[in-house]
C-alpha positions as CSV (number, residue, x, y, z in Angstrom):
1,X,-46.8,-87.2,-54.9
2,X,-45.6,-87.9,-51.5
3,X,-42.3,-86.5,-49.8
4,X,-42.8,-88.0,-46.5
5,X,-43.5,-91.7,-46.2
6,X,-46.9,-93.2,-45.2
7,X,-47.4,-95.8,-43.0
8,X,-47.6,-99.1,-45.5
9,X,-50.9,-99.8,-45.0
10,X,-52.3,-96.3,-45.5
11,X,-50.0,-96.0,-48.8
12,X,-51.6,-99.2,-50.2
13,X,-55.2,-97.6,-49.6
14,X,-54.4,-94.4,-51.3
15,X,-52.6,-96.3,-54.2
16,X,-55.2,-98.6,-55.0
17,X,-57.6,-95.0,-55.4
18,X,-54.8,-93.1,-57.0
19,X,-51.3,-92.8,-58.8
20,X,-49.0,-92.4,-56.4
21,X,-45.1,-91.2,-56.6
22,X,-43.0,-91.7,-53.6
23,X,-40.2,-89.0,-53.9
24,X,-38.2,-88.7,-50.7
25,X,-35.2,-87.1,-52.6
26,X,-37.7,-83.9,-53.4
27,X,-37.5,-83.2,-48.7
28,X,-34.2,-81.7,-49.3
29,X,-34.0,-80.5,-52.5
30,X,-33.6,-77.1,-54.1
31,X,-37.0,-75.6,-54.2
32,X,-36.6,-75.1,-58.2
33,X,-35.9,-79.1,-58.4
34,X,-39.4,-79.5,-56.4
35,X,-41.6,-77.0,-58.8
36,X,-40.6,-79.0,-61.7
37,X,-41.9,-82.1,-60.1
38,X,-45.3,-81.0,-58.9
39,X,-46.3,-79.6,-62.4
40,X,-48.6,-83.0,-62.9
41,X,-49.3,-83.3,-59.5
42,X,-52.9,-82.9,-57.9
43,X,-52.5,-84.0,-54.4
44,X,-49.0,-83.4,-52.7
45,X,-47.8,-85.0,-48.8
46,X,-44.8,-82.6,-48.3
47,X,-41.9,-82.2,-45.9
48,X,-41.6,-80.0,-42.7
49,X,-39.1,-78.0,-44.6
50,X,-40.9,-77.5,-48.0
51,X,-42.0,-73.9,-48.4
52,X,-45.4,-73.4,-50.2
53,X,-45.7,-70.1,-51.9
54,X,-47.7,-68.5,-54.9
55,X,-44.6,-69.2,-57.5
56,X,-45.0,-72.7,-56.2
57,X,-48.9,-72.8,-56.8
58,X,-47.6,-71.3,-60.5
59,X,-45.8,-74.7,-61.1
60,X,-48.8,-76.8,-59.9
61,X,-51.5,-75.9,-62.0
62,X,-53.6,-79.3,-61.1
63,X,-53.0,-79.2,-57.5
64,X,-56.2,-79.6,-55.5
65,X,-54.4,-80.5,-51.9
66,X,-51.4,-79.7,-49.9
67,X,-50.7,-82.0,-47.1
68,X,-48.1,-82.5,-44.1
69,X,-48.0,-85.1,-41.5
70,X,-47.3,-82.9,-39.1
71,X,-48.4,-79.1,-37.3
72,X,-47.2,-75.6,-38.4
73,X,-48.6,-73.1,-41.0
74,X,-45.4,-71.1,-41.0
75,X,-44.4,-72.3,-44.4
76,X,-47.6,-72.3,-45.8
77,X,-48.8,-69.1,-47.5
78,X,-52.5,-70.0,-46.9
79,X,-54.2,-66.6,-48.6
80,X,-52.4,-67.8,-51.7
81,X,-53.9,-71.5,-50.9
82,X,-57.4,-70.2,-50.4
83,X,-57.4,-68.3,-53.5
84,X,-56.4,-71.0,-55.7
85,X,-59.1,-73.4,-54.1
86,X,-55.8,-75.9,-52.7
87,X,-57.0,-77.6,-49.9
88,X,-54.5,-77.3,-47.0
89,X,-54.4,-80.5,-44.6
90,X,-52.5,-81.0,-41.6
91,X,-52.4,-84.1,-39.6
92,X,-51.8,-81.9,-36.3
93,X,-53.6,-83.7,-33.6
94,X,-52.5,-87.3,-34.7
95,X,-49.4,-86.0,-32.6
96,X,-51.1,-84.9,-29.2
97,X,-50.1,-88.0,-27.1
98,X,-46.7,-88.7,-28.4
99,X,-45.6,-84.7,-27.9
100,X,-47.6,-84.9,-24.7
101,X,-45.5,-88.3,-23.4
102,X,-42.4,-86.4,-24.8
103,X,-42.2,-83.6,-22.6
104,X,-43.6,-85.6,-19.4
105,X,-40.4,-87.9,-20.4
106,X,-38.1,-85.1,-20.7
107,X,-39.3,-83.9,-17.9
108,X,-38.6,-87.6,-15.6
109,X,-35.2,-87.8,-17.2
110,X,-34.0,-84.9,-16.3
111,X,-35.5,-85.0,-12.6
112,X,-33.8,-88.2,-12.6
113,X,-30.4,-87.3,-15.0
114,X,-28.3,-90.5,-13.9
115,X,-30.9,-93.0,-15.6
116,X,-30.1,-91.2,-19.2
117,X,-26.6,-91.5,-18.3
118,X,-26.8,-95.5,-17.5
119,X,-28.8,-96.0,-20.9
120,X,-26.3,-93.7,-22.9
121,X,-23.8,-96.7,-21.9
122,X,-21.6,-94.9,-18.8
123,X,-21.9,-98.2,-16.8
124,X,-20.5,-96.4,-13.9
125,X,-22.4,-93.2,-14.1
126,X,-22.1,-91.0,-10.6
127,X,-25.0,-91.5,-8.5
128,X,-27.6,-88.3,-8.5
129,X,-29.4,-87.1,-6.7
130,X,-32.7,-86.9,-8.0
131,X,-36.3,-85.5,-7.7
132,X,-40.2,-86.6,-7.9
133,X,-42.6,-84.6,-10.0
134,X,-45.1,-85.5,-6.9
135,X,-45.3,-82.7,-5.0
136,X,-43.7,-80.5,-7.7
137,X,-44.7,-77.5,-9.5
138,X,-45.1,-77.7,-13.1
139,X,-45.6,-74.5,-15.1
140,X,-47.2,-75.3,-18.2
141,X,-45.9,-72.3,-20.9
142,X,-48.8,-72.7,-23.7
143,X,-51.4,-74.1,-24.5
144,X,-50.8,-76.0,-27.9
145,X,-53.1,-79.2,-28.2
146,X,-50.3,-81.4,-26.1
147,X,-50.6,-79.4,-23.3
148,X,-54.2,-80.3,-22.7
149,X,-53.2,-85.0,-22.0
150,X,-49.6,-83.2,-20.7
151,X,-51.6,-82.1,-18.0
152,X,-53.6,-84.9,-17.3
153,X,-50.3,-87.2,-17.3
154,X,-48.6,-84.7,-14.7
155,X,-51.9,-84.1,-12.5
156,X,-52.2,-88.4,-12.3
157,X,-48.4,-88.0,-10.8
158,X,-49.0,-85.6,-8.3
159,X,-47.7,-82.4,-9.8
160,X,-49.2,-79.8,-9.4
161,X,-49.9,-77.1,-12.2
162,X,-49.7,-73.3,-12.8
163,X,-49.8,-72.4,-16.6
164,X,-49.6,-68.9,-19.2
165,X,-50.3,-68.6,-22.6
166,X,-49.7,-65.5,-24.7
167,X,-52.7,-65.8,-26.6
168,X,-55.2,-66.9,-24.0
169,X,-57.0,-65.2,-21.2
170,X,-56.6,-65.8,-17.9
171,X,-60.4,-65.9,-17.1
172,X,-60.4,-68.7,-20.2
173,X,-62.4,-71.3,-18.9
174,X,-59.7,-73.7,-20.5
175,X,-57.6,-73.0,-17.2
176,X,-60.4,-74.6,-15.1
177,X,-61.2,-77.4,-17.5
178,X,-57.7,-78.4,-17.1
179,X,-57.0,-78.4,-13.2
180,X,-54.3,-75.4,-14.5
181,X,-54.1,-72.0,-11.8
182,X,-53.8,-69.5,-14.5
183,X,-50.9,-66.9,-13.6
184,X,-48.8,-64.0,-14.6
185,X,-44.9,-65.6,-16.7
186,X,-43.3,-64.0,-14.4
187,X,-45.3,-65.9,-11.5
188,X,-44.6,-69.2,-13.6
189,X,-41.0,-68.7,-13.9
190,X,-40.4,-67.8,-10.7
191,X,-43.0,-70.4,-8.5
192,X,-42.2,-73.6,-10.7
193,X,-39.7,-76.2,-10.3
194,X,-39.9,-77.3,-13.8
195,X,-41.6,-75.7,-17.6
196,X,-43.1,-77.5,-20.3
197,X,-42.8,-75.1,-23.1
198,X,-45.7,-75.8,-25.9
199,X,-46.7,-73.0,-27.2
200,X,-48.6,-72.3,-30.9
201,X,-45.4,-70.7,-32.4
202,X,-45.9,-67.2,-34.5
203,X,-43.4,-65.1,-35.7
204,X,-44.3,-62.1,-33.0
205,X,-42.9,-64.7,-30.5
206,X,-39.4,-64.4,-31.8
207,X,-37.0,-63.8,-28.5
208,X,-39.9,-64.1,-26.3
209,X,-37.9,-65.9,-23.4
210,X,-35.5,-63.0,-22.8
211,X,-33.4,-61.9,-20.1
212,X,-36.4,-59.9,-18.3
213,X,-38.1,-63.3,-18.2
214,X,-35.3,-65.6,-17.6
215,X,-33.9,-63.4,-14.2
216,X,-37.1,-64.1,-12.3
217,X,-36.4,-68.3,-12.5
218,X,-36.7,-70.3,-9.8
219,X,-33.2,-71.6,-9.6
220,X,-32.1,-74.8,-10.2
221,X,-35.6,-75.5,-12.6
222,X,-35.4,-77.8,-15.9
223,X,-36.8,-76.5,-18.6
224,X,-38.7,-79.2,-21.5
225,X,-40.2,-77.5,-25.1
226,X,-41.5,-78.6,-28.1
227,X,-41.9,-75.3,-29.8
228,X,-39.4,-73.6,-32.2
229,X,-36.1,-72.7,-30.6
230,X,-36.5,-69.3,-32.3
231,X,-38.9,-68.8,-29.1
232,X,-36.0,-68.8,-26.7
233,X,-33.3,-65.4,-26.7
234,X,-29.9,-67.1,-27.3
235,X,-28.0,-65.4,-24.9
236,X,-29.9,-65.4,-21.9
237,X,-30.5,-68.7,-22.1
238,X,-27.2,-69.4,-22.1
239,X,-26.8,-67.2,-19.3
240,X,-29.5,-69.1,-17.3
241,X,-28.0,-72.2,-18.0
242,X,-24.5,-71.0,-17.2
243,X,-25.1,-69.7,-13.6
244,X,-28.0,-72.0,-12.5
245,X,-31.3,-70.6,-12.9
246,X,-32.0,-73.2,-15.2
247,X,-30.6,-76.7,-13.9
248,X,-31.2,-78.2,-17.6
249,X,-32.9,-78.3,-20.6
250,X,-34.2,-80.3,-23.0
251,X,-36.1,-79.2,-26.4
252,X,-37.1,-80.9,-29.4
253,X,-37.3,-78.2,-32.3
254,X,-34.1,-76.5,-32.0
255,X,-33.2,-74.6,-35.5
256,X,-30.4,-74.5,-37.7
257,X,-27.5,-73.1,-36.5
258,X,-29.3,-72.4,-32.7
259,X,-26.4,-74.3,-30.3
260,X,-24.0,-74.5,-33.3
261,X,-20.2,-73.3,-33.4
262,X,-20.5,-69.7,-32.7
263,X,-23.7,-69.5,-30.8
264,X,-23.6,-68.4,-27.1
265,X,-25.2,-72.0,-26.6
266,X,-22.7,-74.4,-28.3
267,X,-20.6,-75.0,-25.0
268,X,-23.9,-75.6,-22.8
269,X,-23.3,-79.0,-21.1
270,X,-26.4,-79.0,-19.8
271,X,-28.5,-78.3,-23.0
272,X,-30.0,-81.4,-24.7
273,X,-31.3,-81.0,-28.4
274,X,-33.1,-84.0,-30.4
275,X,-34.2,-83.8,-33.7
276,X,-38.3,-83.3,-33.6
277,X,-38.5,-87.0,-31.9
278,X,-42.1,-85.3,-30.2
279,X,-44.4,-86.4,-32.8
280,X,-42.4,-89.5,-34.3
281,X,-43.8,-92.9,-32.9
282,X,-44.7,-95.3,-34.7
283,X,-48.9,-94.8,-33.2
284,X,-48.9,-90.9,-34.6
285,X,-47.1,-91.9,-37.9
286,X,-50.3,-94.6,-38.3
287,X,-52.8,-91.8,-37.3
288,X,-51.2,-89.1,-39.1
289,X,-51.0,-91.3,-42.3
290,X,-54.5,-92.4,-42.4
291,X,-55.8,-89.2,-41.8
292,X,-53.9,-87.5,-45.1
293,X,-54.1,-90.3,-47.2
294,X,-58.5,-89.8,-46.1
295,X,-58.5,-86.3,-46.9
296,X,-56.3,-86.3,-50.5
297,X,-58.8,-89.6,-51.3
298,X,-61.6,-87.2,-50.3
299,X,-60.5,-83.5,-52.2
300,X,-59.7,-85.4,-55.7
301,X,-62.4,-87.3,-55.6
302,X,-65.2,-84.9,-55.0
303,X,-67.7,-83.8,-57.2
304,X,-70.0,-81.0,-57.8
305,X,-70.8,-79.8,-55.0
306,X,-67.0,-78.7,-54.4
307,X,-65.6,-80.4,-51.3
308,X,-64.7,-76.4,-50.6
309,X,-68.2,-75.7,-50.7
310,X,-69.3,-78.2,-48.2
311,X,-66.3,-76.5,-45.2
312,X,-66.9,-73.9,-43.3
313,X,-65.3,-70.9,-44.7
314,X,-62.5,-70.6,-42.0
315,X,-61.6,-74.6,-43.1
316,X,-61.3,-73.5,-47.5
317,X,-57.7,-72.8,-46.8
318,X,-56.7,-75.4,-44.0
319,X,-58.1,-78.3,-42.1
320,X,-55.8,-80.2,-39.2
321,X,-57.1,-83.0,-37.8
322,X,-56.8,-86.9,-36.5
């Protein structure tokens, strides 16, 4: 049962192998309406939204496989997964390159904001004043899969790179595999001229760009994310945009509610949400398709040996790939 479409071609492959039921409707249904529906079900393609816990591995007795097209465990419970032998797949590094060429391009636009302003139709847009990533510094906040062609792209411009990650060391030898001076946040924040935020979101990281962080900025910066919005402290970002610490923003995973009516970020001019466009182009929906539709093809087809038994123990419960 798919909730999220395939690519054509991959569809085709799987349905030829399979019975397949395309049921968009299910993305943004109640979650009662979806249990009903996957009580037959042995393979499932779900959206970014659906939430997969044991009461809904109680309505899908059959199910061998859980599969997105995209990254994030958070609404996964993958202990529950293991134990009933589901086989979790994620399609997370078909999206490298598009989330990579995402940030760089939010990065260019808002270096060079009158451009975005011609092509959102103002004919007559003021004339800006506008800066070169050559030469710049480029701080590099996590170290999610896209940061590793992000830096490539920005090092093949001229830019030059400082990076931190929460979860990794700075004597990693990641840093020096990617050209990246490893350095304190607040030496990123306050030596770069613009932040590329991709960092592998957890619910520890709630708030994590707070005031403390967000008063040692370089002014005038630009800040460019891909990860949850939940990372970023609503108020002093609001702050930083408000007074000039941060020039402009743009991020691509803003949550509900996050710059709505009554949230100190609604009346920020200068903050630019889109809705998850990182990992949608038309390449990473191919790549991401043909990998899922391999993998469900793969898990119900097995035989003894189980396909479970032939992972590595750390892979039973999820497997992301490309």
């Amino acid at each position: 049962m798919l909730l999220e479409r395939l690519v054509p071609e991959a569809h085709a492959w799987l349905e030829a192998r399979h019975s397949v039921a395309y049921r968009p409707e299910l993305a943004d249904a109640d979650p009662a309406d979806l249990r009903r529906a996957v009580y037959k079900a042995q393979g499932v393609v779900l959206s970014r939204k659906a939430v997969v816990t044991r009461e809904f591995l109680d309505f899908a007795p059959m199910l061998k496989a859980v599969a997105r097209l995209h990254e994030g465990t958070d609404n996964t419970d993958l202990e529950a997964c293991r134990e009933r032998r589901v086989r979790v797949i994620q399609a997370s590094t078909a999206n490298l390159r598009s989330n990579a060429e995402y940030l760089l391009g939010g990065l260019l636009a808002l270096y060079r904001r009158g451009i975005a302003e011609s092509i959102a139709g103002q004919r007559r847009a003021a004339i800006r004043l506008g800066r070169e990533l050559h030469g710049s510094t480029v701080g590099l906040l996590g170290l999610a899969p896209s940061a590793h062609p992000l830096a490539m792209m920005l090092q093949s411009l001229g830019a030059k790179l400082v990076g931190y990650d929460p979860a990794v060391h700075q004597t990693s030898s990641v840093w020096s595999r990617l050209n990246v001076r490893p350095v304190a946040l607040s030496e990123l924040v306050s030596q770069s001229d613009a932040v590329a935020v991709q960092v592998l979101y957890a619910s520890r990281y709630q708030g994590f760009i707070n005031d403390k962080v967000l008063a040692q900025c370089k002014p005038g910066q630009v800040w460019v994310s891909t990860t949850r919005s939940d990372f970023f402290d609503r108020p002093a970002l609001a702050a930083a945009l408000g007074d000039g610490r941060i020039e402009a923003a743009l991020m691509d995973a803003a949550e509900s509610g996050f710059a709505s009516r009554g949230s100190p970020l609604h009346d920020c001019a200068n903050l630019y949400l889109t809705p998850r466009l990182g990992s949608h182009t038309r390449e990473s929906r191919g790549r991401a398709s043909w990998y899922v539709a391999q993998r469900i093809h793969e898990t119900l087809s097995a035989t003894s040996p189980s396909i479970f038994d032939q992972l590595p123990s750390g892979m039973m419960g999820l497997e992301a790939g490309a």
